[in-house]
C-alpha positions in Angstrom: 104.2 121.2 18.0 104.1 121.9 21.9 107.7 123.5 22.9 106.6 124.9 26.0 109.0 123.6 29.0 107.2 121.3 31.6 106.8 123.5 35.0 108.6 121.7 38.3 105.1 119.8 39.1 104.5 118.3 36.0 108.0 116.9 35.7 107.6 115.9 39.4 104.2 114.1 38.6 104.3 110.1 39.1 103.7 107.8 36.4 101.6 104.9 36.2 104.0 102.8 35.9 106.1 104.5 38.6 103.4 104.8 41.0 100.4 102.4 40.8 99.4 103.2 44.6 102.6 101.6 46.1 103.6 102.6 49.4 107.3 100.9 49.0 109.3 102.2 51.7 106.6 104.4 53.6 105.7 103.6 57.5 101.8 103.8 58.1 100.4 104.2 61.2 96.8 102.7 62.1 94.5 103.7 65.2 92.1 101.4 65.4 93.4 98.9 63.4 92.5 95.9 65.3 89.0 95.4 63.1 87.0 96.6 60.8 88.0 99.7 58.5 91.1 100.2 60.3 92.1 96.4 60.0 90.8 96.8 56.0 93.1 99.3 55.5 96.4 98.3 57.4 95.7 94.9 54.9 95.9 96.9 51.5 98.4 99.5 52.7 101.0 96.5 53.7 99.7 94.6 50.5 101.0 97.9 48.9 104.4 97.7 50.7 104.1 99.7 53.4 105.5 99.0 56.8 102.5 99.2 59.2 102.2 100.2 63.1 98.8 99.4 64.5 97.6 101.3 67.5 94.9 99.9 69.0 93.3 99.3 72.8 93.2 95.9 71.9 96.9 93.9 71.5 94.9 90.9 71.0 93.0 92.6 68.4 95.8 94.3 67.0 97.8 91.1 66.7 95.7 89.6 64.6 95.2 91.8 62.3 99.6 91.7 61.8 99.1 87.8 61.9 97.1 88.2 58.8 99.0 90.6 57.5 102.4 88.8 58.1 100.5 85.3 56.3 100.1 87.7 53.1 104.1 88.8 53.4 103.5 92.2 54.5 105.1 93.8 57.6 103.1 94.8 60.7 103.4 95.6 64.2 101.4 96.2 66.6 100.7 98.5 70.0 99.0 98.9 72.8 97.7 102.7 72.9 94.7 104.8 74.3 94.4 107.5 71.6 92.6 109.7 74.6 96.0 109.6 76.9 98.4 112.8 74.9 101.4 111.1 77.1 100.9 107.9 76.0 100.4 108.7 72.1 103.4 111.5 72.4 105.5 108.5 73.4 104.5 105.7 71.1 105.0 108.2 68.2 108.5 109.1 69.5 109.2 105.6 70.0 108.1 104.8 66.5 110.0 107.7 64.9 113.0 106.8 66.0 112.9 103.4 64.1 112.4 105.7 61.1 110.4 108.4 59.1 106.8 108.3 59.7 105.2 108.7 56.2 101.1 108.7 56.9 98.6 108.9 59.8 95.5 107.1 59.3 93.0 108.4 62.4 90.6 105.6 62.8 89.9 104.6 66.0 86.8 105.8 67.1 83.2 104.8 68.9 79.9 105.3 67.6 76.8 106.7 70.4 73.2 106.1 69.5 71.3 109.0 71.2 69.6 112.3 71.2 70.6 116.2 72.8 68.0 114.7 75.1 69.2 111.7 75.8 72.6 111.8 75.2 74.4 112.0 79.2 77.1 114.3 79.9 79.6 111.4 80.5 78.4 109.7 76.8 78.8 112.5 75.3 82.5 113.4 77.1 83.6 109.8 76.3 82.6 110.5 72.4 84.7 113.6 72.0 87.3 112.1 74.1 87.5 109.3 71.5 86.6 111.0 68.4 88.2 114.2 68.3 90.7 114.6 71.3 92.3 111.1 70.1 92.5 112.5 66.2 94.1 115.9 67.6 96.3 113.8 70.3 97.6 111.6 67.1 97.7 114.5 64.5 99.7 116.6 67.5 102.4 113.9 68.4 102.8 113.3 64.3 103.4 116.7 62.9 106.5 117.2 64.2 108.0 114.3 62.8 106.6 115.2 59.1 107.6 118.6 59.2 111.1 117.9 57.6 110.3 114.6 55.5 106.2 115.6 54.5 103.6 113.2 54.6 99.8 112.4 54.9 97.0 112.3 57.6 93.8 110.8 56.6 91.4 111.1 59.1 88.0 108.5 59.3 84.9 111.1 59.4 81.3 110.3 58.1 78.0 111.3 56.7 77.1 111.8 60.1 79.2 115.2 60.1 77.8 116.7 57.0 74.1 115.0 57.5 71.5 115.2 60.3 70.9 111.7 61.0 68.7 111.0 63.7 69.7 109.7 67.2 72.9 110.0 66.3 73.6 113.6 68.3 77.0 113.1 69.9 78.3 110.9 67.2 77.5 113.7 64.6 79.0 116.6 66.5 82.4 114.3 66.9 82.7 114.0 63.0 81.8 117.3 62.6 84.8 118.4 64.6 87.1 116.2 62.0 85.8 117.7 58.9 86.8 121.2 60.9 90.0 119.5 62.2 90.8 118.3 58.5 90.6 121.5 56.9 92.7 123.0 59.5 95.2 120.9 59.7 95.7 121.1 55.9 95.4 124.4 55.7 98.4 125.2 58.5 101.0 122.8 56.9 100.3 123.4 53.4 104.1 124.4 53.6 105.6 121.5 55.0 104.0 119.3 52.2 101.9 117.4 54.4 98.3 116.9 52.9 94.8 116.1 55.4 92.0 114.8 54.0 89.0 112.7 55.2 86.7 110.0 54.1 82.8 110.1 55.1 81.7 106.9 54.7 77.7 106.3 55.3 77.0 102.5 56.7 79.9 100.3 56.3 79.4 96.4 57.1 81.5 95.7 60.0 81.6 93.7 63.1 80.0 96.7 65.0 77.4 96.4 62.9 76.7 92.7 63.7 76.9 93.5 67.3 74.8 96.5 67.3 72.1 94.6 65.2 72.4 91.6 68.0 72.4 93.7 70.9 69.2 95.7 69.8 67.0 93.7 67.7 67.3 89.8 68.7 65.9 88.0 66.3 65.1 90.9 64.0 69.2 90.9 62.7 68.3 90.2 59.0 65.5 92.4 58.8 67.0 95.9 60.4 69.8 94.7 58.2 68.4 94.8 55.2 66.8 98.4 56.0 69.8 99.6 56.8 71.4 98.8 53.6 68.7 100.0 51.3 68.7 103.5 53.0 72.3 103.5 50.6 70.5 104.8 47.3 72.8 101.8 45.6 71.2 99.4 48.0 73.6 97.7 50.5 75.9 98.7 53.2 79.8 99.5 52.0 82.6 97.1 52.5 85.8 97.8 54.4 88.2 96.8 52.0 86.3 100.0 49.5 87.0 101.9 52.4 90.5 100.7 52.0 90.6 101.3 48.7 89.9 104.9 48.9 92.6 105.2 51.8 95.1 103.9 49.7 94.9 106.1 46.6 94.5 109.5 49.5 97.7 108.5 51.0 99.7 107.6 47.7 101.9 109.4 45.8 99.0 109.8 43.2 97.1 111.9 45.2 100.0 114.5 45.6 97.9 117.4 44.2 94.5 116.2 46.9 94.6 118.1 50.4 91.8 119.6 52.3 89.1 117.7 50.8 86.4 115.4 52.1 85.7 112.2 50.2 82.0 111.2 50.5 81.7 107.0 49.9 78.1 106.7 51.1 76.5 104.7 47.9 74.7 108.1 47.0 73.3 108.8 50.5 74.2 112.5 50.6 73.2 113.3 47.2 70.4 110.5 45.4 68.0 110.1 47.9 64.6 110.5 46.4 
């Protein structure tokens, strides 16, 4: 017979049954949730109950995305924002906080750059960090301060290419190298405010970038570069969005209380089965 006394955490722990990745009365906000990932993950997050903010370059884009989220009965708003503009993204967050507590930051907006050290021109390569990492710190910046009395999450979008040398892929790699660095940092500095950072590193994901980079550079070779490009995924295809979604969801529920500081690989075996 067991008669030791549960410590605070395990009494604190969420049930199944409590819990089951619902985000009922949390307020997500999206970057880059006018397609793709970011549009895969406002979907399951409001499916989950949570009241979603996308920010996005793109109010048509971003529209849409609440339009489908609004035909499924989940609520969604959406806003016009240039992650790369600190005013702007200081005021939308203020605007947004005052409506209520800000429960997670999903950093997702972001460009990709196909390109070598070589290769790779000083204004490319400015416009990638301006995108990839100054628009994460500009977001994670104006959010802090508005979890610091309530807690809450930042996930932030990285990739194999951070962790992996891919080729041609130079400014693009040193970007989401700089948010694995960011992640850990950010976690690390507000362990005592109960806010938790983490990261997902995804390797190929099927998205309509994908489609217009295939279209763009290989004309009437889509279906073939597509198929190499899935089988260099040990498992054999590309990854979806919504399993990108997936994985979002569980980071930023109450289930993953006890995960901060940690970088979640979903890459089909990329990093660590390649023959």
């Amino acid at each position: 017979m067991n008669n030791m006394t549960p410590s605070p955490s395990e009494k604190a722990a969420p049930s199944a049954k409590q819990g089951s990745f619902r985000l009922d009365a949390k307020t997500a906000i999206v970057t880059g949730g006018g397609s793709g990932i970011g549009r895969a993950i406002a979907a399951r997050f409001a499916a989950q109950g949570a009241k979603i903010h996308i920010l996005d370059l793109s109010l048509k884009d971003a529209e849409a995305t609440c339009r489908e989220i609004g035909a499924a009965g989940g609520n969604a708003e959406a806003h016009v924002c240039d992650v790369t503009d600190q005013k702007q993204v200081i005021g939308a967050f203020q605007q947004l906080a005052a409506q209520g507590p800000i429960s997670i930051l999903v950093n997702n907006a972001g460009i990709s750059h196909i390109g070598t050290a070589e290769s790779t021109s000083e204004e490319e390569f400015d416009r990638v960090m301006r995108v990839n990492v100054k628009g994460f710190y500009n977001c994670a910046r104006a959010v802090v301060p508005h979890m610091k009395s309530t807690g809450g999450v930042i996930l932030n979008m990285a990739s194999i290419a951070g962790s992996s040398g891919l080729a041609d892929r130079f400014a693009y790699s040193v970007s989401k190298g700089a948010v694995l660095a960011m992640t850990y940092s950010i976690a690390r500095d507000y362990l005592a405010y109960n806010i938790r950072c983490n990261c997902i590193s995804p390797a190929r994901v099927h998205t309509p970038f994908v489609d217009g980079y295939l279209k763009n550079n290989y004309p009437g070779r889509e279906q073939e570069i597509f198929d190499k490009l899935s089988k260099a995924q040990p498992v054999g295809r590309m990854g979806e969005p919504e399993e990108v979604a997936g994985l979002a969801l569980f980071l930023c529920s109450d289930e993953a209380s006890f995960i901060t500081g940690v970088d979640y690989l979903l890459d089909g075996g990329f990093m660590n089965l390649r023959g």
